[in-house]
N, C-alpha and C positions, 0 to 999 in steps of 0.2 A: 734698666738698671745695669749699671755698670758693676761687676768682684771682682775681685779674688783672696784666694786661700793659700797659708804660709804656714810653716811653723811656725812656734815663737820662737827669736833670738834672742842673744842678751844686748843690750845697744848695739843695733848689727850696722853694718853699711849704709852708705846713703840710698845704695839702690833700693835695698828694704823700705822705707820711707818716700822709696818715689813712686813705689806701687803701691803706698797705701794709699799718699796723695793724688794717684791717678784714678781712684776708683772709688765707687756713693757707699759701698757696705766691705770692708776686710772683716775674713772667716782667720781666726788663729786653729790651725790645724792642732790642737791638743792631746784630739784622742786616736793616735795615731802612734806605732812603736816610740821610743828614743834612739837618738842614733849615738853613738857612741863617739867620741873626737868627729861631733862635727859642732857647727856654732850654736847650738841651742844654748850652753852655759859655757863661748867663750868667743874673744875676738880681739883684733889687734890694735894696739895703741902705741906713740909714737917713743920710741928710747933711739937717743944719738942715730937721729936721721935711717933709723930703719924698723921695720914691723915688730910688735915685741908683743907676743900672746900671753894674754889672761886668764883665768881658770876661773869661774864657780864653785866650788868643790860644793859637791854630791854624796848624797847616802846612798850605797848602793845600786846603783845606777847601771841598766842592764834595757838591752835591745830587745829584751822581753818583757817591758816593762811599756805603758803606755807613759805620753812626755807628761799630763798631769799628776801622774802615781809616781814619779821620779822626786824626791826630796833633798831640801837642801842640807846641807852637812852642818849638824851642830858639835862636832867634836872642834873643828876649826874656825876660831875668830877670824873668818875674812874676812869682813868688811872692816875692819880699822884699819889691815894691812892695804888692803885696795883703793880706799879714800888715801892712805898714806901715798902710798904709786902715784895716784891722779895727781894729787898737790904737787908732789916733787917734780913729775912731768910737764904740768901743766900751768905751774903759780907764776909764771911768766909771760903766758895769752893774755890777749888783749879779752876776751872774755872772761876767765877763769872762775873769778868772782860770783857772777849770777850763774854758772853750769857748775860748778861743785856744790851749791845750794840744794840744785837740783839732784845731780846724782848722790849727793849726801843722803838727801829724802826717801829716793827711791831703795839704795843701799840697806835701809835701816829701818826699812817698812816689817811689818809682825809680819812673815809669813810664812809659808812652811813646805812648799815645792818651788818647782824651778819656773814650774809654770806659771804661778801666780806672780811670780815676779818680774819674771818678764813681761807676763798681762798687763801689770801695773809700769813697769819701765815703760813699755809702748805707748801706752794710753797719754801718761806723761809726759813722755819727750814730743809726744804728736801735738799736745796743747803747747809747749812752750814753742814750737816752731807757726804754731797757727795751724795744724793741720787739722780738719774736722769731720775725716770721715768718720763711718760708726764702723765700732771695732766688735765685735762678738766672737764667744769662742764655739767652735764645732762641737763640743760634748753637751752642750745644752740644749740644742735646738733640732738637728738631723736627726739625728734615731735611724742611722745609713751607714752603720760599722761593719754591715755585712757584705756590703760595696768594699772593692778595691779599686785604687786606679783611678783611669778614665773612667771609668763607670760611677763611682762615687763622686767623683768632679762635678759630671753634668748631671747628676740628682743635686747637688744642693745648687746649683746653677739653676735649674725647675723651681726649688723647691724655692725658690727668692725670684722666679719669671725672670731671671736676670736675660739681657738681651748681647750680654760680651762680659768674654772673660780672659781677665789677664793672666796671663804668666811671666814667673821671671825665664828668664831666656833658656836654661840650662834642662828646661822640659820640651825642647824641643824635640827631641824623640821617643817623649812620652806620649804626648797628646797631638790628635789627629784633625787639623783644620776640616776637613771632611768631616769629620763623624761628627763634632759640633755644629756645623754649618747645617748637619741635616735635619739637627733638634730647632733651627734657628736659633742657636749663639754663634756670634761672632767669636773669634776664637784669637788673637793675638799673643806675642811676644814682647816683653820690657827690652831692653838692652841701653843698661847704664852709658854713658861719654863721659871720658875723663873730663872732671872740670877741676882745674887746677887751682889753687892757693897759696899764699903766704902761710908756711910753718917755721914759726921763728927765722931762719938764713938759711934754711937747709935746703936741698933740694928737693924737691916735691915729692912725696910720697902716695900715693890713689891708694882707695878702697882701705883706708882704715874705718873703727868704728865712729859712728854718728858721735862720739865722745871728741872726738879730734876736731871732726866740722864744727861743731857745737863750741868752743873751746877759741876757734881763730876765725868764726865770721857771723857779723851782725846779721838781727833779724832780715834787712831786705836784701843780703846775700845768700842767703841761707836758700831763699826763696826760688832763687836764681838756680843753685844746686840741684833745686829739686824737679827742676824743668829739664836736666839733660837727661835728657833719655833719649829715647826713639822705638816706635813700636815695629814690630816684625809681622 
């Protein structure tokens, strides 16, 4: 069996989705601090041809807080202003129509942390691209919070006989091909490839959110996307 484990984002990159498509079981790291200004509740979408960030707003929201105990902010109506964004941005794609359906749904779902929403973002956007790994989260199944690290990695690696485990690239001087190799996992790296597209006349912009792929290319392009990578 092929993992790996992630935080959740909020419609993160394509890279995000190529690891999940690369492997039989994705762990959503949940119970694990929150990080403060990173992507768990934000990411970029396209304004006049360059990166333009989003916000989730959050209830008290603190790196002492696990990312499931982090809740979503009910003093602020976001989601009318953020479907508003997407249409204005977007009511011009040649998809636009069937993906604000979608992030409309998602957007507008009952729920009541950041984690749950992104739970369900994921789950969702991985069905409408066709993607069929199974997605589970770490707080329900491990019972290995007293693991940090590496060491917490290759217990739920065990703890699922996985036989390789993927990483996104940027853990490269986390984790030790060595010290998996001697558990027998295989031990790899992702590393996304720019794969470029038509966005509106503009010139290309990479590593927006799965919002923008989603938005300017058909299902059996999509596909295609999800194939560049390259393992390390």
């Amino acid at each position: 069996m092929t993992i790996a484990i992630m935080q959740p984002y909020i419609f993160p990159y394509i890279g995000y989705f190529q690891l999940i498509n690369a492997v039989d079981k994705f762990i959503i790291y949940d119970d694990v601090n929150f990080i403060n200004k990173g992507w768990i509740n934000r990411n970029n979408v396209l304004v006049s041809s360059k990166p333009h960030l989003f916000t989730i707003p959050l209830k008290d929201a603190s790196q002492n807080k696990l990312i499931n105990e982090v809740e979503l902010s009910r003093s602020e109506p976001w989601q009318k202003k953020f479907l508003k964004t997407i249409q204005q941005l977007y009511q011009k794609a040649p998809n636009y129509h069937k993906v604000f359906v979608l992030i409309e749904e998602i957007v507008n779902l009952d729920v009541q942390t950041i984690y749950e929403l992104t739970f369900q973002a994921l789950k969702r956007t991985c069905e409408y691209m066709e993607i069929t790994t199974e997605i589970v989260p770490s707080s329900t199944i491990y019972q290995n919070t007293h693991l940090k690290g590496q060491d917490r990695i290759l217990d739920i690696c065990k703890q699922e006989n996985a036989s390789h485990y993927i990483n996104p690239i940027g853990g490269m001087e986390l984790y030790d091909k060595a010290k998996f190799e001697k558990e027998g996992i295989k031990l790899d790296f992702i590393k996304s490839v720019s794969s470029p597209y038509p966005q509106f006349k503009n010139a290309f912009v990479p590593w927006l959110s799965i919002i923008d792929i989603l938005m300017f290319n058909d299902p059996a392009d999509i596909k295609e996307h999800l194939k560049a990578y390259e393992l390390i």
